[in-house]
BAMAR-486000 format. One record per residue (C-alpha): x, y, z; residue number from 1. Coordinates in Angstrom, 3 decimals. Layout:
# residues N
@c1:X&c2:Y&c3:Z&k:NUM;
...
This chain:
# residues 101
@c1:0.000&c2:0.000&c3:0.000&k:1;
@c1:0.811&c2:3.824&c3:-0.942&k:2;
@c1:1.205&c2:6.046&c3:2.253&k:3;
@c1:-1.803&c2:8.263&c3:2.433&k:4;
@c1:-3.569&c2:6.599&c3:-0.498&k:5;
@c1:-6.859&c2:6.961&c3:1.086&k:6;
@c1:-6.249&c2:10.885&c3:1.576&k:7;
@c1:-5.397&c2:10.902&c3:-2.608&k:8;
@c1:-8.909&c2:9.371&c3:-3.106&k:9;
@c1:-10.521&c2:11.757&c3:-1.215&k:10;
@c1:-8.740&c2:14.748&c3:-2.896&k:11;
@c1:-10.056&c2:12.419&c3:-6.097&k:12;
@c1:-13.645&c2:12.240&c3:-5.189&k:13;
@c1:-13.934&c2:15.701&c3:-3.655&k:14;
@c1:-12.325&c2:17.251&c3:-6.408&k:15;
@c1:-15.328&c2:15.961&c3:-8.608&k:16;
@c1:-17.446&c2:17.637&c3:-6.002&k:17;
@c1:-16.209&c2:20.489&c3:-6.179&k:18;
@c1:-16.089&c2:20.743&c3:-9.575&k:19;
@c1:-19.702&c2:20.053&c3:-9.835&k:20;
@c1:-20.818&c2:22.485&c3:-6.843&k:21;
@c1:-19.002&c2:25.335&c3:-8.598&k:22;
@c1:-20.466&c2:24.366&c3:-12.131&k:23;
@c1:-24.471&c2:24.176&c3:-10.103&k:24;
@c1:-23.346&c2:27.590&c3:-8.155&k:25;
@c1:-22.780&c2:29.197&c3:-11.758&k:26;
@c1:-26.093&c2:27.831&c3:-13.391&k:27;
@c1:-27.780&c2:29.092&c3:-10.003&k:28;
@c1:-26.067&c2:32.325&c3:-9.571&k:29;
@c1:-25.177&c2:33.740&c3:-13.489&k:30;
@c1:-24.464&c2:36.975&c3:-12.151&k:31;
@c1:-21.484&c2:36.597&c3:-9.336&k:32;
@c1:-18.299&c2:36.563&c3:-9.947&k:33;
@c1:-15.930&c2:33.653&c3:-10.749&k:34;
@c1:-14.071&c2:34.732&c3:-7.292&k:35;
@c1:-17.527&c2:34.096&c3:-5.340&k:36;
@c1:-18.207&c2:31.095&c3:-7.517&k:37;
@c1:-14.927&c2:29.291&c3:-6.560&k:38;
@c1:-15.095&c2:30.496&c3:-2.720&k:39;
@c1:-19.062&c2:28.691&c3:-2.747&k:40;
@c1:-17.704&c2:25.658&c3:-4.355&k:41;
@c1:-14.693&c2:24.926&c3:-2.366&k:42;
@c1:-17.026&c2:25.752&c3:0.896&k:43;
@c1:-19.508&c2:23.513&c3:0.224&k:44;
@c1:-17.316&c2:20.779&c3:-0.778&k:45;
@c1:-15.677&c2:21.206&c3:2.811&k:46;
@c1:-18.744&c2:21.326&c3:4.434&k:47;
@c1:-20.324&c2:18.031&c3:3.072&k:48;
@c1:-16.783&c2:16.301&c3:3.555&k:49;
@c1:-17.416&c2:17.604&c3:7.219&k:50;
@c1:-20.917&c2:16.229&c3:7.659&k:51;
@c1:-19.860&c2:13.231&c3:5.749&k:52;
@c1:-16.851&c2:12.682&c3:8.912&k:53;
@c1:-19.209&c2:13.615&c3:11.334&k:54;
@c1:-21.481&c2:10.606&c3:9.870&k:55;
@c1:-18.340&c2:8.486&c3:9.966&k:56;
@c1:-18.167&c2:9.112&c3:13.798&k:57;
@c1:-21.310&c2:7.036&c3:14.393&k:58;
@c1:-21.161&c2:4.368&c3:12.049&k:59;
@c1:-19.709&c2:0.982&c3:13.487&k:60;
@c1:-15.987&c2:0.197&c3:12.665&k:61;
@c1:-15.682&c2:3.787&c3:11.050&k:62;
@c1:-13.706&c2:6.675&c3:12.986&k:63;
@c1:-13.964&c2:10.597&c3:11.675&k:64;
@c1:-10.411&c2:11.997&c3:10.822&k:65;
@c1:-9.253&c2:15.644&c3:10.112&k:66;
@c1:-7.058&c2:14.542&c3:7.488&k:67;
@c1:-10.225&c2:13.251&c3:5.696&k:68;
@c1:-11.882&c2:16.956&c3:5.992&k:69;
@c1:-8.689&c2:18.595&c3:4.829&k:70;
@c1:-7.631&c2:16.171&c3:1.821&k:71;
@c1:-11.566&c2:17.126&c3:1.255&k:72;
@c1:-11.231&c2:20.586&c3:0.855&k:73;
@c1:-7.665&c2:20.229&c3:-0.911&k:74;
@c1:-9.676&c2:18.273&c3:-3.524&k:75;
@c1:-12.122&c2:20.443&c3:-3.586&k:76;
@c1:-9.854&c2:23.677&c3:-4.184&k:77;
@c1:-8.226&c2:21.333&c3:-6.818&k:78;
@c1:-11.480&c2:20.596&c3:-8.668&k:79;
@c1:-12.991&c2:24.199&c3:-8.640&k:80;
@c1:-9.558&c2:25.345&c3:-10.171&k:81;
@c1:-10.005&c2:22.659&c3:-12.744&k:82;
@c1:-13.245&c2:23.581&c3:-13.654&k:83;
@c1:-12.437&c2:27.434&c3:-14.389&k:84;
@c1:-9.076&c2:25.859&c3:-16.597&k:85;
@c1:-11.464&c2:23.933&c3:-18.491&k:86;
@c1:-13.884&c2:27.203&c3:-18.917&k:87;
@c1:-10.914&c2:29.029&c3:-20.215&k:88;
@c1:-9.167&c2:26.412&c3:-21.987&k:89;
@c1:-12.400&c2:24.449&c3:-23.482&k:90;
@c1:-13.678&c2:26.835&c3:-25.562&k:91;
@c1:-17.128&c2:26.277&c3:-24.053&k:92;
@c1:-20.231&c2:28.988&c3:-24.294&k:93;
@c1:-20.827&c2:29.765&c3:-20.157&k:94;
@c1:-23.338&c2:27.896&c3:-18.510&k:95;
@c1:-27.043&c2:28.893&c3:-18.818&k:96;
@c1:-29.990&c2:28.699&c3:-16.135&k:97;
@c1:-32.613&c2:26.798&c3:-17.207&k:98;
@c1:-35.239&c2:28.591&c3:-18.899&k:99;
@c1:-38.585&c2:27.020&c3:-19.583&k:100;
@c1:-39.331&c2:29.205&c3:-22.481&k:101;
């Protein structure tokens, strides 16, 4: 086994996360800037890594670990500043709210 494998797969998963809460932050919130986007994204990734250790904490044969919450938010950071490298590298139109029109 790697040392501190299971904090790289964390920074894997929550990186996804994050990209995903700051791509569903800019369909939500068009208007705000990519600053407040990426500051929304990495929080809420942080946060649900946080209630998802707090969860861990009362689940048999499980124990909660700070490492876990910051590996978490690294992969969060790491997945927000993905997503605006893709935005400005991919060539992409920005993301629309969903209009029923």
């Amino acid at each position: 086994r790697l040392p501190y494998f299971d904090k790289l797969l964390h920074m894997g998963g929550y990186g996804l996360l994050g990209l995903l809460f700051c791509r569903a932050c800019r369909s939500s919130w068009p208007a705000a800037s990519g600053v407040a986007l990426a500051r929304a994204g990495v929080l809420f990734t942080a946060l649900f890594g946080l209630s998802d250790e707090i969860h861990q904490s009362f689940v048999a044969f499980r124990t909660a670990d700070a490492g876990d919450v910051l590996a978490d938010a690294l992969g969060g950071a790491l997945g927000v500043a993905f997503y605006f490298t893709l935005l400005a590298y991919g060539g992409r139109r920005p993301a629309r709210p969903y209009s029923a029109d």
